[in-house]
ZADO-1210 file (C-alpha; in nm, 4 decimals, padded with zeros to 6 digits):
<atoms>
<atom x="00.1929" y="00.4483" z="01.1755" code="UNK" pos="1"/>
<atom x="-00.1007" y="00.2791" z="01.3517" code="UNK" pos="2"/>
<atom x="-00.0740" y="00.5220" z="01.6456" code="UNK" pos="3"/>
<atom x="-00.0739" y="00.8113" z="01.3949" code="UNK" pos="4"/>
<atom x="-00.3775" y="00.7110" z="01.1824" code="UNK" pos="5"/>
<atom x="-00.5939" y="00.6452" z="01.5018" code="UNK" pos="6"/>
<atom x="-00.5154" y="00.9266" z="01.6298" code="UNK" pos="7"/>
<atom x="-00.6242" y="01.1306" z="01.2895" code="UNK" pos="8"/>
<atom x="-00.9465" y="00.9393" z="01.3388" code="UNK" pos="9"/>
<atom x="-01.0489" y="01.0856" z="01.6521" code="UNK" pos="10"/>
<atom x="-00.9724" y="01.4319" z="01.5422" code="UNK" pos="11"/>
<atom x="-01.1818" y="01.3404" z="01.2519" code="UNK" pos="12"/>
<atom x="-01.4729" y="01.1787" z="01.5481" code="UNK" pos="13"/>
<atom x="-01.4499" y="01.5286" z="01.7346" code="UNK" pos="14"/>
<atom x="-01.5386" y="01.7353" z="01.4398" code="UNK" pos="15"/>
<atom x="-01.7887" y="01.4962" z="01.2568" code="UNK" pos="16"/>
<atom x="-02.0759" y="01.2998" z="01.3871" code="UNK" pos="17"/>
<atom x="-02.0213" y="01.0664" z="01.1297" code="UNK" pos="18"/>
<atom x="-01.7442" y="00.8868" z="01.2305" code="UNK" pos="19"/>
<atom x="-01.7371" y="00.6070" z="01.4260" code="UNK" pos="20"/>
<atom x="-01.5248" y="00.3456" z="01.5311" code="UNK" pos="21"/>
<atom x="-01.5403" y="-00.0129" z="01.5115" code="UNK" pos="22"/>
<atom x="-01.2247" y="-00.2429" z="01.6601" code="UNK" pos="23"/>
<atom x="-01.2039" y="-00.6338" z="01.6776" code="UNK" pos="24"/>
<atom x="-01.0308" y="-00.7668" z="01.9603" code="UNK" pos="25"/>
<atom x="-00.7318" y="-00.4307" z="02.0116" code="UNK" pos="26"/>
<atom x="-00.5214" y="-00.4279" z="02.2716" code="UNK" pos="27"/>
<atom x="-00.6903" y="-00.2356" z="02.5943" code="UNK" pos="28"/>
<atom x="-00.6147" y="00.1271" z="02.5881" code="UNK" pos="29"/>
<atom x="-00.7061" y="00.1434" z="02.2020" code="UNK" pos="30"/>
<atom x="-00.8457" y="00.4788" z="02.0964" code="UNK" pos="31"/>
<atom x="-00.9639" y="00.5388" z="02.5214" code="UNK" pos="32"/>
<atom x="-01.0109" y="00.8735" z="02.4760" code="UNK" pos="33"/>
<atom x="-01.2396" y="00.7771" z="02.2073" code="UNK" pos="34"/>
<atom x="-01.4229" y="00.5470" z="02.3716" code="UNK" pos="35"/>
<atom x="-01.4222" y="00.7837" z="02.7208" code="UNK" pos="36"/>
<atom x="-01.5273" y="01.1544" z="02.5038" code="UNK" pos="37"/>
<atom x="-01.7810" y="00.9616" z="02.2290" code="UNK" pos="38"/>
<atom x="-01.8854" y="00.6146" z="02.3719" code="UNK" pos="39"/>
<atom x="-02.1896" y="00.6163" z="02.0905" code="UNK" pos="40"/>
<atom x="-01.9710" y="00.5639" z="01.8299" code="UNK" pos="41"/>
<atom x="-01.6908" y="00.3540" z="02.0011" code="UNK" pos="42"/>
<atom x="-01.7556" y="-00.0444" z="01.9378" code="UNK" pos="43"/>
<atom x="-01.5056" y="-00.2995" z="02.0370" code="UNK" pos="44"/>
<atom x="-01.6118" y="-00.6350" z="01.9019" code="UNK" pos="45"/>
<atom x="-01.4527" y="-00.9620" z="01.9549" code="UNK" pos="46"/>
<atom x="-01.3053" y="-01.2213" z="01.7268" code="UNK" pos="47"/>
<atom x="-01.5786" y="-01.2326" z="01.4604" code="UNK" pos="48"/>
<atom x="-01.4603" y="-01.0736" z="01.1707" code="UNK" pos="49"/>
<atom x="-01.7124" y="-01.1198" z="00.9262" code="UNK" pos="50"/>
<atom x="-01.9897" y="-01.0154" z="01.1713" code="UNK" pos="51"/>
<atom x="-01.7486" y="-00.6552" z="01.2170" code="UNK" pos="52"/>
<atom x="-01.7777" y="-00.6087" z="00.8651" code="UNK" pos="53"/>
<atom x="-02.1657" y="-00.6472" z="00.8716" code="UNK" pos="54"/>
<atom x="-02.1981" y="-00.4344" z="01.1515" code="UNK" pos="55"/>
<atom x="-01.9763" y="-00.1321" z="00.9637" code="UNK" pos="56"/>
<atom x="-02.1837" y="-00.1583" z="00.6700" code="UNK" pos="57"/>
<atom x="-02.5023" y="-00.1349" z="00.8559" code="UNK" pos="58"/>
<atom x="-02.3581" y="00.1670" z="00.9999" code="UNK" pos="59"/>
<atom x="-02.2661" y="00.3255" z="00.6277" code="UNK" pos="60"/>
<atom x="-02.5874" y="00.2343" z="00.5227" code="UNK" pos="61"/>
<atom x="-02.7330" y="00.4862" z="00.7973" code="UNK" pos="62"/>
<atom x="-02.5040" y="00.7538" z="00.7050" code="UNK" pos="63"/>
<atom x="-02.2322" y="00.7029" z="00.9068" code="UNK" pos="64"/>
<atom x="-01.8669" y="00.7059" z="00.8126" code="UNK" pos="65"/>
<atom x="-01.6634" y="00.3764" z="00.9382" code="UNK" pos="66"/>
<atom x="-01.3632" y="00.2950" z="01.0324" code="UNK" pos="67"/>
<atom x="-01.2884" y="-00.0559" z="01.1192" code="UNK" pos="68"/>
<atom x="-00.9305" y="-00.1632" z="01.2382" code="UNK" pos="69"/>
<atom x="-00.7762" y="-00.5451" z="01.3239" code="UNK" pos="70"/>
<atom x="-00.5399" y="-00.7259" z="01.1456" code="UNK" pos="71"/>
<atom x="-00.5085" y="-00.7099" z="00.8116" code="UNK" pos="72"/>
<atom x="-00.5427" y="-01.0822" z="00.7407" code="UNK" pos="73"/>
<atom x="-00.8749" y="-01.1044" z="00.9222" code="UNK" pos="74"/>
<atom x="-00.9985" y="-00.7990" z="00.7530" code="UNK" pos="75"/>
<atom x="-00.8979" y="-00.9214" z="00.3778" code="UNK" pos="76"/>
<atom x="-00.8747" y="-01.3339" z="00.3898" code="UNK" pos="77"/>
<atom x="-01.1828" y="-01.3597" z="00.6570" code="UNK" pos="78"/>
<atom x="-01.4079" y="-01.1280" z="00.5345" code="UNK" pos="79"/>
<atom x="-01.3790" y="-01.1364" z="00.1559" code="UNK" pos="80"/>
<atom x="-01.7634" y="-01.2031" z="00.1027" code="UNK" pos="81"/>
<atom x="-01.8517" y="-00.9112" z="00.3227" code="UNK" pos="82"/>
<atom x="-01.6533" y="-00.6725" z="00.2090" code="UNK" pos="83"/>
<atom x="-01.7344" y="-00.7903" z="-00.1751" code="UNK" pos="84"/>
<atom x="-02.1337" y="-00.8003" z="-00.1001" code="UNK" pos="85"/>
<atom x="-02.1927" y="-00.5980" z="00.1663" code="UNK" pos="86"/>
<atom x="-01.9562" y="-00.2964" z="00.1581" code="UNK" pos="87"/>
<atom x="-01.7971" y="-00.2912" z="-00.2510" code="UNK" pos="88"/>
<atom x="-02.1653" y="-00.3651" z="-00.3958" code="UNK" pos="89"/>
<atom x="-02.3003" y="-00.1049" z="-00.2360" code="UNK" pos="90"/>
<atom x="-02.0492" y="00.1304" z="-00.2231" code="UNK" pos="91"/>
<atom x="-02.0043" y="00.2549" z="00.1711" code="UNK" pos="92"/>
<atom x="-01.8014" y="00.4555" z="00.3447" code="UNK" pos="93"/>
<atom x="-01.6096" y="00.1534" z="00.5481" code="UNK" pos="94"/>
<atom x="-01.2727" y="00.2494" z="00.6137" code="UNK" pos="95"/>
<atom x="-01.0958" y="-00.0865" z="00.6637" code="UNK" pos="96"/>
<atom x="-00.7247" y="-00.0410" z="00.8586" code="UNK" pos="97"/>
<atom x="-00.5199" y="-00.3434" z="00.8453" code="UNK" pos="98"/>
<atom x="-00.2522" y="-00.4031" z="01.0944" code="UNK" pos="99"/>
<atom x="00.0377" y="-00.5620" z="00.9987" code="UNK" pos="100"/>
<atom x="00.0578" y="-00.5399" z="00.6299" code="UNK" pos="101"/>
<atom x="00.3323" y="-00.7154" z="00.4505" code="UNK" pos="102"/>
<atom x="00.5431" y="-00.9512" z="00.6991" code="UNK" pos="103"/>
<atom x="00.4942" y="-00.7232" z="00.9816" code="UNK" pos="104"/>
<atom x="00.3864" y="-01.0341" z="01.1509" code="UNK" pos="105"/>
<atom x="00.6154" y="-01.2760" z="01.0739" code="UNK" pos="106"/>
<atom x="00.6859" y="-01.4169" z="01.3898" code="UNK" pos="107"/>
<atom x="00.3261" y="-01.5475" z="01.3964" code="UNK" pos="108"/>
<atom x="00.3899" y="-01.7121" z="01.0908" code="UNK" pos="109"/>
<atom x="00.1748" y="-01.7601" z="00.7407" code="UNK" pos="110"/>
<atom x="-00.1477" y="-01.7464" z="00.9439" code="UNK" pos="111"/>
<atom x="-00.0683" y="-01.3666" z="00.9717" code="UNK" pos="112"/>
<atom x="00.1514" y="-01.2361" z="00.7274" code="UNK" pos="113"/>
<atom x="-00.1026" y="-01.0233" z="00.4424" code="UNK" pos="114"/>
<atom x="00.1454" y="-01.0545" z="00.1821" code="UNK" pos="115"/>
<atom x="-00.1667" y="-01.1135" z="-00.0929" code="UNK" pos="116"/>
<atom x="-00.3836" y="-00.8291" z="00.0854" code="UNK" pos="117"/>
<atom x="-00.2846" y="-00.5994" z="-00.2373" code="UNK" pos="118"/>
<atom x="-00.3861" y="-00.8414" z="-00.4385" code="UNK" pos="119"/>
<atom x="-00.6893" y="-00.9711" z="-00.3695" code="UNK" pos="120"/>
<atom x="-00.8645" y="-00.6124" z="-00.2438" code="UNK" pos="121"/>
<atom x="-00.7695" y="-00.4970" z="-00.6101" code="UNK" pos="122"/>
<atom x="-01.0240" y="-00.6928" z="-00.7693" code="UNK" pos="123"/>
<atom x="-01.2793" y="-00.5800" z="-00.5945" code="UNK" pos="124"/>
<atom x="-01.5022" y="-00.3267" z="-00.7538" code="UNK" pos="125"/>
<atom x="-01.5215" y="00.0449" z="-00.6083" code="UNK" pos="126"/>
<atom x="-01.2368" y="-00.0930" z="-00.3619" code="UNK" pos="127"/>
<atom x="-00.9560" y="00.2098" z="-00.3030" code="UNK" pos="128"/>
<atom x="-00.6434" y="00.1004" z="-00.1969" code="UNK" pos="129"/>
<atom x="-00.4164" y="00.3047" z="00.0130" code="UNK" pos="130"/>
<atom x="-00.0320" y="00.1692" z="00.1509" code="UNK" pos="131"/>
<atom x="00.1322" y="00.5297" z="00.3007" code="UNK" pos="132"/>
<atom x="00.5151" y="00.4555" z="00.3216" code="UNK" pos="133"/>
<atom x="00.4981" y="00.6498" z="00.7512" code="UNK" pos="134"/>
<atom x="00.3365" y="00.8400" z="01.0223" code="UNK" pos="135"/>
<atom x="00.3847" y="01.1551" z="00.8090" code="UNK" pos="136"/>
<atom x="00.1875" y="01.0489" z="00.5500" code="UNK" pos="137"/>
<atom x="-00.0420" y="00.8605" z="00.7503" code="UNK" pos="138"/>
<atom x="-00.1435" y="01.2339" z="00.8838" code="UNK" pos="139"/>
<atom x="-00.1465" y="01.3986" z="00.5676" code="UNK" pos="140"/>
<atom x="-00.3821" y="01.0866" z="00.4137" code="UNK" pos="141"/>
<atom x="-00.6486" y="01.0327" z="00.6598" code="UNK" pos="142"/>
<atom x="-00.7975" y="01.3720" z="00.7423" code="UNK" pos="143"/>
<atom x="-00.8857" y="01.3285" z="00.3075" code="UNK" pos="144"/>
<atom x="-01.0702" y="00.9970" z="00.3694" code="UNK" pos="145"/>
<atom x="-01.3540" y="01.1380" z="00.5662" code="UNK" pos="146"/>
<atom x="-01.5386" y="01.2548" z="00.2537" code="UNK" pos="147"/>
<atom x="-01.4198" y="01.0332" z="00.0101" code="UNK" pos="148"/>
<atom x="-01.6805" y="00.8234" z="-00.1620" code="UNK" pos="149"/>
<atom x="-01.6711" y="00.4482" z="-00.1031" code="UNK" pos="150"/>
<atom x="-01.4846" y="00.1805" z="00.0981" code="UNK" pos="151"/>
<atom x="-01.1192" y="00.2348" z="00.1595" code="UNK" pos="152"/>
<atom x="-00.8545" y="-00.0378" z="00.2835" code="UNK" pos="153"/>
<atom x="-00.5761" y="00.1364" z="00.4811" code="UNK" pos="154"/>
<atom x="-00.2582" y="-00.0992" z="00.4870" code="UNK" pos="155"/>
<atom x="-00.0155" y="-00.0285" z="00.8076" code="UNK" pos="156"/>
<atom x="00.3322" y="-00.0932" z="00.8246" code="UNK" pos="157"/>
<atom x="00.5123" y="-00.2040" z="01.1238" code="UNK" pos="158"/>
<atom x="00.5373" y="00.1243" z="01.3088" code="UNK" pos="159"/>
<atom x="00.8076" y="00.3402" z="01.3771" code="UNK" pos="160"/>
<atom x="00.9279" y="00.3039" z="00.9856" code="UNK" pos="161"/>
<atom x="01.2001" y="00.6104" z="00.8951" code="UNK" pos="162"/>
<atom x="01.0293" y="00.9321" z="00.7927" code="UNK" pos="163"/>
<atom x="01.0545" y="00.9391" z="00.4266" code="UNK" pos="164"/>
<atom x="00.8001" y="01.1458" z="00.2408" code="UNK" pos="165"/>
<atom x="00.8276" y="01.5036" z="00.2420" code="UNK" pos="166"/>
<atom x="00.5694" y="01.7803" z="00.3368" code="UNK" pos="167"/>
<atom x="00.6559" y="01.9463" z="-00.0053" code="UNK" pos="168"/>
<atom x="00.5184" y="01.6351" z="-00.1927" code="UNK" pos="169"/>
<atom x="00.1301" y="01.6676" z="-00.1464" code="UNK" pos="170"/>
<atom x="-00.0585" y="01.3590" z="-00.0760" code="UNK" pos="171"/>
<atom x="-00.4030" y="01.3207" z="-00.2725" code="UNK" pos="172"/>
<atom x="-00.5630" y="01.0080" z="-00.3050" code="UNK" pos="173"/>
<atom x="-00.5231" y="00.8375" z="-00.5932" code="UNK" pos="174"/>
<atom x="-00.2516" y="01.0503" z="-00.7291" code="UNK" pos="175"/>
<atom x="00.0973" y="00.8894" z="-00.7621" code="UNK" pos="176"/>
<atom x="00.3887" y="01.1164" z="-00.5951" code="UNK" pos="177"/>
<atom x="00.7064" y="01.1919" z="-00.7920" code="UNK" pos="178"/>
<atom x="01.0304" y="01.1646" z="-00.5258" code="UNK" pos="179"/>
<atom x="01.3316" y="01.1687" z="-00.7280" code="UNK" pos="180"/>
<atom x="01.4035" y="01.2673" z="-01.0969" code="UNK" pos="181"/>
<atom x="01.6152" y="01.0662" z="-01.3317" code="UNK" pos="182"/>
<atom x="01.6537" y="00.9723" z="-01.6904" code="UNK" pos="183"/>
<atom x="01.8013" y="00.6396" z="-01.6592" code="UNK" pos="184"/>
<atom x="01.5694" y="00.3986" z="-01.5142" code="UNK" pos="185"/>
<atom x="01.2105" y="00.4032" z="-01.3212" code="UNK" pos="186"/>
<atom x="01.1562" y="00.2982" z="-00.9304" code="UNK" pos="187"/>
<atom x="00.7669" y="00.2454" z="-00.8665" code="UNK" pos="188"/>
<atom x="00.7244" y="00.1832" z="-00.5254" code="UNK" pos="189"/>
<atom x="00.3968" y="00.1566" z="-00.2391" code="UNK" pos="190"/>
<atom x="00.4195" y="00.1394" z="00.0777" code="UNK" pos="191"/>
<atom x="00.7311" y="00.1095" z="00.3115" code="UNK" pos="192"/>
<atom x="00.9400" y="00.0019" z="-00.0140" code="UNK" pos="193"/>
<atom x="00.9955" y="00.3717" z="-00.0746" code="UNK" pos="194"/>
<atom x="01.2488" y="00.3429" z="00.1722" code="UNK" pos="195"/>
<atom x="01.4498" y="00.0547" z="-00.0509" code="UNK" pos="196"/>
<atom x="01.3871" y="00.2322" z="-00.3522" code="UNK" pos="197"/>
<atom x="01.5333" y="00.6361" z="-00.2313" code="UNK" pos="198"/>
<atom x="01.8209" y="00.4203" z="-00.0876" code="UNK" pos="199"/>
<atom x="01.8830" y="00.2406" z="-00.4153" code="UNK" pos="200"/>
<atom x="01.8570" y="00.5733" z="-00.6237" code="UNK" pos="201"/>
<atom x="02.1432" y="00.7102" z="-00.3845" code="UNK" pos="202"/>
<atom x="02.3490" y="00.3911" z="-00.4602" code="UNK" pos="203"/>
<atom x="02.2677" y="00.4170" z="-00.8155" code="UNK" pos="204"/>
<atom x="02.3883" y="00.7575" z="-00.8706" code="UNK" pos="205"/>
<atom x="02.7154" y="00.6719" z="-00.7360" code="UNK" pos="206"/>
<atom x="02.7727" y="00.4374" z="-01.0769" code="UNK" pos="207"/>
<atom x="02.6501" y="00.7567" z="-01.2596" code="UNK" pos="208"/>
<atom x="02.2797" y="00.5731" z="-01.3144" code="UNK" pos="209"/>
<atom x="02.0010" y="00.8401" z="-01.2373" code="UNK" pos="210"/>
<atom x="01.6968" y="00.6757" z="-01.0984" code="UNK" pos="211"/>
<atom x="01.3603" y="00.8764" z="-01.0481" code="UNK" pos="212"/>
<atom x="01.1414" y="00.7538" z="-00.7948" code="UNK" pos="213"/>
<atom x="00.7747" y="00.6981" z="-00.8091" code="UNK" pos="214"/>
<atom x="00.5645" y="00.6262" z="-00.5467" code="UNK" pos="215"/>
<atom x="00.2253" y="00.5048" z="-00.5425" code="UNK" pos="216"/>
<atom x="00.0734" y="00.5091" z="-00.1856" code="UNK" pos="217"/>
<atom x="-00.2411" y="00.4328" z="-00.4241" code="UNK" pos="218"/>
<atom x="-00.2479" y="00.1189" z="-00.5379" code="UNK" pos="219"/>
<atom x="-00.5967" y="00.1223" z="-00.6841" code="UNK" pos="220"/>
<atom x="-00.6789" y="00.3462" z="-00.8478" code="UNK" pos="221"/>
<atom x="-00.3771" y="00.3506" z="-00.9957" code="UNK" pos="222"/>
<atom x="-00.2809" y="00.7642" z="-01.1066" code="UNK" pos="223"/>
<atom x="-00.2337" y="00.6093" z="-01.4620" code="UNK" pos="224"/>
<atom x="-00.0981" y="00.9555" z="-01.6413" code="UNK" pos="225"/>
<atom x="00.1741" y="01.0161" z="-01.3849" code="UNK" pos="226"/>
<atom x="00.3080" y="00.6602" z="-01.4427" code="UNK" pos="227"/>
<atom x="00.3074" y="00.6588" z="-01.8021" code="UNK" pos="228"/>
<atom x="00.4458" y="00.9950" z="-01.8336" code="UNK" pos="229"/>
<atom x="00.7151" y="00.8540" z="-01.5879" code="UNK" pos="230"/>
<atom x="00.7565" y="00.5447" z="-01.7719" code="UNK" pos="231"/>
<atom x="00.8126" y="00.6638" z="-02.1161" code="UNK" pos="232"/>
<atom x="01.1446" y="00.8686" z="-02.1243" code="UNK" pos="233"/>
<atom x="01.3223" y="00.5698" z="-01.9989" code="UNK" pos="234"/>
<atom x="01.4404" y="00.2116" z="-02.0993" code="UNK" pos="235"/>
<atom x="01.4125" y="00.0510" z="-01.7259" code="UNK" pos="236"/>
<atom x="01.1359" y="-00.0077" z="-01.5002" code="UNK" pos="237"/>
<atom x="01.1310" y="-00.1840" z="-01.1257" code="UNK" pos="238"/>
<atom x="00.9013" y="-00.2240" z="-00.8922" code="UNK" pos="239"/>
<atom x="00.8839" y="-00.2940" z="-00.5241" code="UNK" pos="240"/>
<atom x="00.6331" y="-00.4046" z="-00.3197" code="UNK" pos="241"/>
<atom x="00.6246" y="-00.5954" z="00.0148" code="UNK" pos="242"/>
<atom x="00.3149" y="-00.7616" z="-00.1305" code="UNK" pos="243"/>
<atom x="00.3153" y="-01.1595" z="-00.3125" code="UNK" pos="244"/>
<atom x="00.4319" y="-00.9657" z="-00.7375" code="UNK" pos="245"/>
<atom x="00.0870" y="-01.2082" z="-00.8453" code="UNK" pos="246"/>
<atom x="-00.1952" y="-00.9238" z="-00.8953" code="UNK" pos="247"/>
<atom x="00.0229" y="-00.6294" z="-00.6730" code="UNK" pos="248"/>
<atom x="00.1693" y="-00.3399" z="-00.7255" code="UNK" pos="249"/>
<atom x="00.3755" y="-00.4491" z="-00.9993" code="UNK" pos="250"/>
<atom x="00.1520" y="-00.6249" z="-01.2014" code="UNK" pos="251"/>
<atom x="-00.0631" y="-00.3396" z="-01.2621" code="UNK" pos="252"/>
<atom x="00.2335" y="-00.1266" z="-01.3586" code="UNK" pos="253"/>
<atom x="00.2914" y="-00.3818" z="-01.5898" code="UNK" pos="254"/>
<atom x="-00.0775" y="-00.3829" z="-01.6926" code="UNK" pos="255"/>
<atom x="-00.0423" y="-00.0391" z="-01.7821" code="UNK" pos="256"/>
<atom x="00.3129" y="-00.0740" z="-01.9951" code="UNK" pos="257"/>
<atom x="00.1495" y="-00.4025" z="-02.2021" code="UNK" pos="258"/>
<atom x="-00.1218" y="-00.1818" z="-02.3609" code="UNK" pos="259"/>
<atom x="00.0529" y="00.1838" z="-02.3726" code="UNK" pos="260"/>
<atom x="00.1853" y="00.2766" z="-02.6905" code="UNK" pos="261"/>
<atom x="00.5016" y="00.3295" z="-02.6708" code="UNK" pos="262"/>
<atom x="00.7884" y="00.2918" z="-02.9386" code="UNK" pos="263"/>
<atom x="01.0355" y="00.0761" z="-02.7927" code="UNK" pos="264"/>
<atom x="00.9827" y="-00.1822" z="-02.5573" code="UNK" pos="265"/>
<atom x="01.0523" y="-00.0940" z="-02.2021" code="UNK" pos="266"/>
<atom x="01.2706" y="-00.3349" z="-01.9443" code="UNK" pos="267"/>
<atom x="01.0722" y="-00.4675" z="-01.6770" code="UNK" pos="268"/>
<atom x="01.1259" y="-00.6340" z="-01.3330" code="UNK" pos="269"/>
<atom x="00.8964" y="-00.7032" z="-01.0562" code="UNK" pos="270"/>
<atom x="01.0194" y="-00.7105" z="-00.6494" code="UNK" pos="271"/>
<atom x="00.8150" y="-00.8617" z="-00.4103" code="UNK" pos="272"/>
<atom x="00.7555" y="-01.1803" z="-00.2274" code="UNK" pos="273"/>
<atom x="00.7123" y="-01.4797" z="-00.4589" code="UNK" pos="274"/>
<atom x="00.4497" y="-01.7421" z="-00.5609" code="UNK" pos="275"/>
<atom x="00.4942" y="-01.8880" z="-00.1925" code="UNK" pos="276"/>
<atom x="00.3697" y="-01.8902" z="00.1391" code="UNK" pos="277"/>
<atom x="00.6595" y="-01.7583" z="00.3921" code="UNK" pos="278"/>
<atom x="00.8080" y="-02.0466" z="00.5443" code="UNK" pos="279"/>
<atom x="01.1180" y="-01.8900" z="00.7105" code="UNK" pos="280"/>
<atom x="01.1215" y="-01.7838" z="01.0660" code="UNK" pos="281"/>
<atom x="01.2195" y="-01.4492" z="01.1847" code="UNK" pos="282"/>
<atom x="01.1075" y="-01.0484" z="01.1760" code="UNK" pos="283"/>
<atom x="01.0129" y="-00.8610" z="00.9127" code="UNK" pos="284"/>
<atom x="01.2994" y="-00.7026" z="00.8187" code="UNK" pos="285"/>
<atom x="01.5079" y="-01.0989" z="00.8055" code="UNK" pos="286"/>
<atom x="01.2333" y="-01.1468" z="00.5337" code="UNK" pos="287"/>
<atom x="01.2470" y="-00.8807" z="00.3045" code="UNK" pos="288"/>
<atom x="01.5896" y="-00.9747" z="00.2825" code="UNK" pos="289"/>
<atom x="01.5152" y="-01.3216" z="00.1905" code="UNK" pos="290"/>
<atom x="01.2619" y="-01.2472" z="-00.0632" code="UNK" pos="291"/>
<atom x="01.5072" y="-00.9606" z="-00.2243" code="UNK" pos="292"/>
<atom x="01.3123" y="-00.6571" z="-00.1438" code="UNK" pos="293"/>
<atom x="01.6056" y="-00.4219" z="-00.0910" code="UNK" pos="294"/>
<atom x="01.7806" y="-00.1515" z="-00.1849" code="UNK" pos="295"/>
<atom x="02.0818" y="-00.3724" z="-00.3050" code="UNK" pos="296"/>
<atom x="01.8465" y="-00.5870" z="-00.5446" code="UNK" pos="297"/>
<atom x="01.6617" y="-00.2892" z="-00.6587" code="UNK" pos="298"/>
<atom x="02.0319" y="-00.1717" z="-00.7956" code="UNK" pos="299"/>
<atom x="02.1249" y="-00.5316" z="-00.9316" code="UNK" pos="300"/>
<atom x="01.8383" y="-00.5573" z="-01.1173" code="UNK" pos="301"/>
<atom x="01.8325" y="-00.1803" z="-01.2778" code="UNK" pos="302"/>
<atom x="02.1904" y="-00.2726" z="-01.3587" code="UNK" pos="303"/>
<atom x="02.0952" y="-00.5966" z="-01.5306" code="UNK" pos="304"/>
<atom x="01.8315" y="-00.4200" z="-01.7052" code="UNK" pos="305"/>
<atom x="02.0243" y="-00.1276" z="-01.8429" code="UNK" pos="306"/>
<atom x="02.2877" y="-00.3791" z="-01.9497" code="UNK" pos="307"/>
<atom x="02.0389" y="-00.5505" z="-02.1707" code="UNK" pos="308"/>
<atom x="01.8670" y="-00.2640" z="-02.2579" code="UNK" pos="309"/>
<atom x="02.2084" y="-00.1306" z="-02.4197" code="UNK" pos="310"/>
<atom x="02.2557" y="-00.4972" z="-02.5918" code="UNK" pos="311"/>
<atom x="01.9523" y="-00.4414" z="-02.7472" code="UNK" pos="312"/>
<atom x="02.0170" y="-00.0820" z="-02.8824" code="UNK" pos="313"/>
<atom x="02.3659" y="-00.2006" z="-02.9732" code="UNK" pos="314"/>
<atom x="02.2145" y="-00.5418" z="-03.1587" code="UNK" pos="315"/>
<atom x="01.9418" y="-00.3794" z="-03.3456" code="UNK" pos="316"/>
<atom x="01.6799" y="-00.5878" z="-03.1263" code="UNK" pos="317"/>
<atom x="01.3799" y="-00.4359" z="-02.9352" code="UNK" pos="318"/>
</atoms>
């Protein structure tokens, strides 16, 4: 995924004087061509995160079109003041890209696991927020951020994820993407939990449960319409997000379902990495499993959810 958006943003270099590049501390070899065809708008800075974020929004503020990529804890923890007074209050075209989103990095420990990163960039003002579940839609997203206005962070998965999305599904930023029909429940999803959640709509219609799938590579701003008119023909809703569920994914979903109108109450569950910094050793995948972000929890809790959701009916209650 990281290979494929860096790559879409020296096609989008080649055609647009714009665009530059700004890297803190990458591997050697990052973007070379880049660096060997356009050396004007190449920078490789070191470790001084705060100081790359300046530097981009200088940039911005001269017209040019950024795109800054380290780790996604430096760019979100570190630089929170910069990117909240010098690139969100003025609105500029800063492209952050955040390697390592989620528990990517959990070998390195808390230090470097951005399991709040959703969080905390939602409450910024004119912040976008982009999570694409692969490479595919890595290639069909970036080419669209070159004239979008404002700053935009760009969460990255591990690499190498499973192809899931579909060229037949058109990406547009800041529109939700329906993947599955069903009747009987809801699966919201961002990012590489769109894997879990197709998975668990397979398993699901084996007990004759028919889960549609929603996912929401836009996390802010959230494609309001296409959720609620997703959310109100059935009783269930989960979500699933690699992402801490305190100010994610989910909670705006469930932002959305406290103050829609609808006429009976809908069953809710969040999925996602508690109210904890990750204390257990081992890779990403080891995690996810820990915290319950799988396929097989997604299906427990729809299943616990219908089953009180047909108490209910059966009781009278709402």
């Amino acid at each position: 995924m990281r290979e494929a958006s860096l790559e879409e943003v020296y096609k989008l270099a080649k055609k647009d004087e714009r665009v530059c590049f700004v890297g803190s501390d990458l591997g050697v070899g990052t973007l070379n061509k880049f660096k060997q065809e356009m050396p004007d708008r190449f920078f490789m800075e070191g470790i001084s995160e705060g100081y790359l974020i300046g530097m981009a929004s200088g940039l911005a503020l001269e017209g040019m079109i950024v795109y800054v990529n380290t780790i996604g804890t430096f760019i979100t923890r570190r630089c929170y003041e910069q990117l909240a007074v010098d690139v969100c209050l003025h609105n500029l075209n800063v492209r952050m890209i955040g390697n390592g989103g989620g528990m990517v990095y959990a070998p390195l420990g808390p230090t470097h696991m951005a399991i709040e990163d959703l969080s905390i960039m939602r409450a910024l003002p004119n912040m976008t927020i982009v999570a694409p579940a692969d490479a595919d839609e890595m290639r069909r997203f970036i080419p669209q951020t070159l004239d979008f206005p404002g700053p935009i962070y760009i969460r990255l998965a591990k690499g190498y994820d499973p192809i899931v999305t579909r060229d037949d599904v058109p990406f547009r930023i800041g529109k939700a993407l329906p993947m599955r029909p069903g009747k009987d429940a809801l699966l919201v999803t961002t990012g590489i939990t769109l894997k879990c959640a197709l998975d668990a709509a397979d398993q699901l219609s084996k007990q004759g449960i028919e889960a549609a799938v929603l996912h929401m590579p836009t996390v802010k701003p959230l494609d309001v319409d296409q959720l609620l008119a997703h959310v109100s023909p059935v009783p269930v809703v989960v979500t699933l997000e690699e992402n801490t569920v305190i100010g994610g994914l989910g909670s705006a979903v469930a932002e959305v379902i406290a103050e829609a109108d609808f006429g009976t109450a809908k069953k809710f569950k969040r999925l996602g990495i508690p109210d904890v910094f990750p204390d257990k050793y081992g890779s990403q995948a080891d995690l996810m499993n820990h915290y319950g972000i799988t396929a097989r929890k997604a299906v427990a809790a729809v299943d616990s959810l219908l089953g009180a959701s047909i108490s209910a009916t059966r009781t009278g209650t709402r």
